[in-house]
N, C-alpha and C positions, 0 to 999 in steps of 0.2 A: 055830541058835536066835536068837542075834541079829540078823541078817538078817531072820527072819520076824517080829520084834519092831519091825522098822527101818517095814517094810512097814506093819505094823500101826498105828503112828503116823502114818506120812506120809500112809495115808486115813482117817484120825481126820482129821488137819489139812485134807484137801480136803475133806472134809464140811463140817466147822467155815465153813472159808471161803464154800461153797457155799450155807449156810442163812444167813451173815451179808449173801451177794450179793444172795439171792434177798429177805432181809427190808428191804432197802435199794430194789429195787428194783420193789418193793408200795409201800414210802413216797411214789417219786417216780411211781408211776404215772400218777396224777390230774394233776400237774403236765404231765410231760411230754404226756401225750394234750394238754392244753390248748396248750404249745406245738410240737407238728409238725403240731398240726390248725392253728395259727394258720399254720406255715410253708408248709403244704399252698394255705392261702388267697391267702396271699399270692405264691404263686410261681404261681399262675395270673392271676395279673395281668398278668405280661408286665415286662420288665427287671428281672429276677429271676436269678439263677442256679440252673439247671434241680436239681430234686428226686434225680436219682438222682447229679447232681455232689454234692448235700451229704450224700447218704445221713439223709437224715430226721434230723439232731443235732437234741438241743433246746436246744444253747448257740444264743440270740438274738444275742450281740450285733452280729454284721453286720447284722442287722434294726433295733436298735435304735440303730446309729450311724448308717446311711446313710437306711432309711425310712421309723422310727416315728418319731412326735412323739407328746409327753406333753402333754397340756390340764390345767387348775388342775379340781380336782374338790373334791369334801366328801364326807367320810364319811357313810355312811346308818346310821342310830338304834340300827340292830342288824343282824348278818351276815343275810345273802339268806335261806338257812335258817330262822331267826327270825322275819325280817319275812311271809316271803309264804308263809304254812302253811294255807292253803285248801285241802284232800283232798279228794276226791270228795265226802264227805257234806256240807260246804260247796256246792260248787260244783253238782251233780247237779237240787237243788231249781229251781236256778235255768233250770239246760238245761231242766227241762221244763216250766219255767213259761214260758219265752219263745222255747221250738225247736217244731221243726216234729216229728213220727210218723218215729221210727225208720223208715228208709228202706231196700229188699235192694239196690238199683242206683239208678245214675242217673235211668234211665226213671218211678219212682214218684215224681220229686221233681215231675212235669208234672202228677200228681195231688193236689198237695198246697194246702191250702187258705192257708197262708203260704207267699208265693214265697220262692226262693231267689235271691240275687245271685251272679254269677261274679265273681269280685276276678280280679287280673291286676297285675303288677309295676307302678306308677308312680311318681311322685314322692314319695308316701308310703311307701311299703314295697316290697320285693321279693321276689319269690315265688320259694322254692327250688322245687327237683325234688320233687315228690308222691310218694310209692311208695303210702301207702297210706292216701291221703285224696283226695277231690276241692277243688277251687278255689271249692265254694261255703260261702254265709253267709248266715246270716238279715240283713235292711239294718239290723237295729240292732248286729248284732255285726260289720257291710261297715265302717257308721259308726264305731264304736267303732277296729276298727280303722285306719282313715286317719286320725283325730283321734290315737292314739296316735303314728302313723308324725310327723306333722306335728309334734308334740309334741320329739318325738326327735332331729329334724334341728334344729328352731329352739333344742333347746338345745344341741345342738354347736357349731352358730353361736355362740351366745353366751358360750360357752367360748374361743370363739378359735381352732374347728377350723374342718375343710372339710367341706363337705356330706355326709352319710352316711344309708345307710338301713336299718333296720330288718330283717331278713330272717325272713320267715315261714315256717315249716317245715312244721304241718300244718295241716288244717283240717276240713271235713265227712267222718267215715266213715260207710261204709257195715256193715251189720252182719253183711257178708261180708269185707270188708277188716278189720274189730275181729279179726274169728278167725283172719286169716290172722298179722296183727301179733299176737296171744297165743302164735300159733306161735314167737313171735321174741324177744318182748319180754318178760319176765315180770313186769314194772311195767303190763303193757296190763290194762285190765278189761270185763270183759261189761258191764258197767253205765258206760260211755263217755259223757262227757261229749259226745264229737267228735259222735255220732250226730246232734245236735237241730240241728246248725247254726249254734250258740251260741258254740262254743269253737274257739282256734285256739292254735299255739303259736308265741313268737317265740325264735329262737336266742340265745344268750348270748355263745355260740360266735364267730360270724361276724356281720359287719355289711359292707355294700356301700359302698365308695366310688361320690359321682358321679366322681370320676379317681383316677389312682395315685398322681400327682405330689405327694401328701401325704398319709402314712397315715400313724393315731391307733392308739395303742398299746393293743389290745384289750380289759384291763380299764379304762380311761379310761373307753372307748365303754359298756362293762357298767354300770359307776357310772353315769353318766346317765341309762339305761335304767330302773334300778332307781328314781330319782330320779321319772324318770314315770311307771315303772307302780305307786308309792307314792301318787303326787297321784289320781292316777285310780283304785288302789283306796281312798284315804280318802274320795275324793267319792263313794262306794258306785255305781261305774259297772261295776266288774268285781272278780273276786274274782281270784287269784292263788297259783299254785305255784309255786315255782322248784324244779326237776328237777333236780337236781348230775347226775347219771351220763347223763340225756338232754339235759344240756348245754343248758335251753329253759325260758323261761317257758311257763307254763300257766295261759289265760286264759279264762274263760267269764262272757259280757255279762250286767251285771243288769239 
C-alpha cells in the first residue's frame, strides 16, 4: 500500500515538473527562435564555429563578446506593435490603387498595361530566397524600396556601424503562389496585398553585412530600421505592418 502510494506521488511530482518545464519553455520561445535564428546567420558567415559543434544554444555570449558590437540607438515613441498597425484594410486600398491586375504567372505580367521592375540584391538592399513570391515591383514600390534600403545603411553609418543592408524577404505574388502560402501560413489572405506589385516585406530578423569583420548586434540594426520605416510612413510614402511571428516588416507603397 505504501509503495503504490510512493509511486503515486513521485508521478504527481513528474507531471508537476513537466507542465512547470513546458510553461517556461512557451515563455522563452519567441526569444530563443530570435537568438538561434540570429546564431544560424551568423555562422554562415564563415569564422564562426560550426552549428552542430554548438548544438543551436541560445546562450549569445561568445557572440556577444568576440562579434557583436552594440551602436548608440534611441527608443522609438512606442513598441513596433503599436507603432506600425496598418492591416490589410489599411494597406489593400492602396495596392489597388497604385498595382498592376492580379496576375495567375509570370507570363501575364508582359500583358500588363503598368510594367513591372525586377529588383536584384545591390547596394541598397538584398534579396533573400523567394519561395513564394516573384522579384518584381511596380517602379514606385522598386523606388520606394532602394530609398528605404539607402535610408538604412546611412544611418548605420551614422551610428558608428559598418555598412549593412536591409534584407528583402517577399515581394510580387501570384495568385497561385497566395494559395499555395495559405496552404502554409495561416496569417496569408486571399485578398494579398503582395498580388498588385505594391508590397514587399523586409526582415527584422536578419540584416547583411557588406563584411563579417564587424557585426551589430541584431536588435541595434532592428531599431534603426524601425526609425526609417517611422520617417517614411509619417511622410505618407508607405503604410506598415510589423509581423512578430513572420519575423518582417510589411510594406505597401502609397
Amino acid at each position: 500500500m505504501c509503495s503504490r502510494k510512493y509511486y503515486i506521488v513521485v508521478a504527481l511530482i513528474i507531471a508537476a515538473m513537466a507542465m512547470v518545464m513546458q510553461s517556461c519553455k512557451e515563455e522563452k520561445q519567441y526569444r530563443d527562435y530570435f537568438d538561434k535564428s540570429q546564431l544560424k546567420y551568423i555562422a554562415k558567415l564563415g569564422n564562426k564555429p560550426k552549428l552542430d559543434d554548438m548544438h543551436l544554444q541560445a546562450d549569445t555570449s561568445w557572440v556577444d563578446n568576440d562579434s557583436l558590437h552594440h551602436i548608440p540607438i534611441y527608443p522609438l515613441p512606442e513598441k513596433y506593435e503599436d507603432l506600425f498597425v496598418d492591416y490589410n484594410p489599411v494597406q489593400f486600398p492602396h495596392a489597388e490603387r497604385n498595382g498592376i491586375e492580379p496576375i495567375d504567372n509570370l507570363h501575364d505580367a508582359y500583358r500588363l498595361r503598368q510594367p513591372l521592375v525586377k529588383i536584384a540584391s545591390c547596394e541598397a538592399y538584398y534579396l533573400d530566397s523567394l519561395t513564394h513570391s516573384m522579384p518584381y515591383l511596380v517602379p514606385k514600390a522598386a523606388l520606394l524600396l532602394e530609398e528605404i534600403g539607402c535610408a538604412f545603411t546611412d544611418s548605420v553609418l551614422a551610428h558608428g556601424g559598418s555598412p549593412y543592408q536591409i534584407v528583402v524577404t517577399s515581394c510580387t505574388r501570384s495568385q497561385y503562389t497566395v494559395g499555395r502560402l495559405m496552404k502554409v501560413n495561416r496569417n496569408a489572405s486571399s485578398r494579398s496585398c503582395h498580388m498588385y506589385g505594391t508590397t514587399f516585406d523586409l526582415s527584422w530578423m536578419h540584416f547583411e553585412p557588406y563584411k563579417n569583420d564587424y557585426l551589430i548586434n541584431n536588435e541595434d540594426l532592428k531599431n534603426i530600421l524601425g526609425h526609417v520605416l517611422l520617417d517614411f510612413k509619417n511622410k505618407k510614402r508607405c503604410t506598415v505592418l510589423y509581423e512578430r511571428w513572420q519575423c518582417c516588416f510589411h510594406l505597401t507603397v502609397i
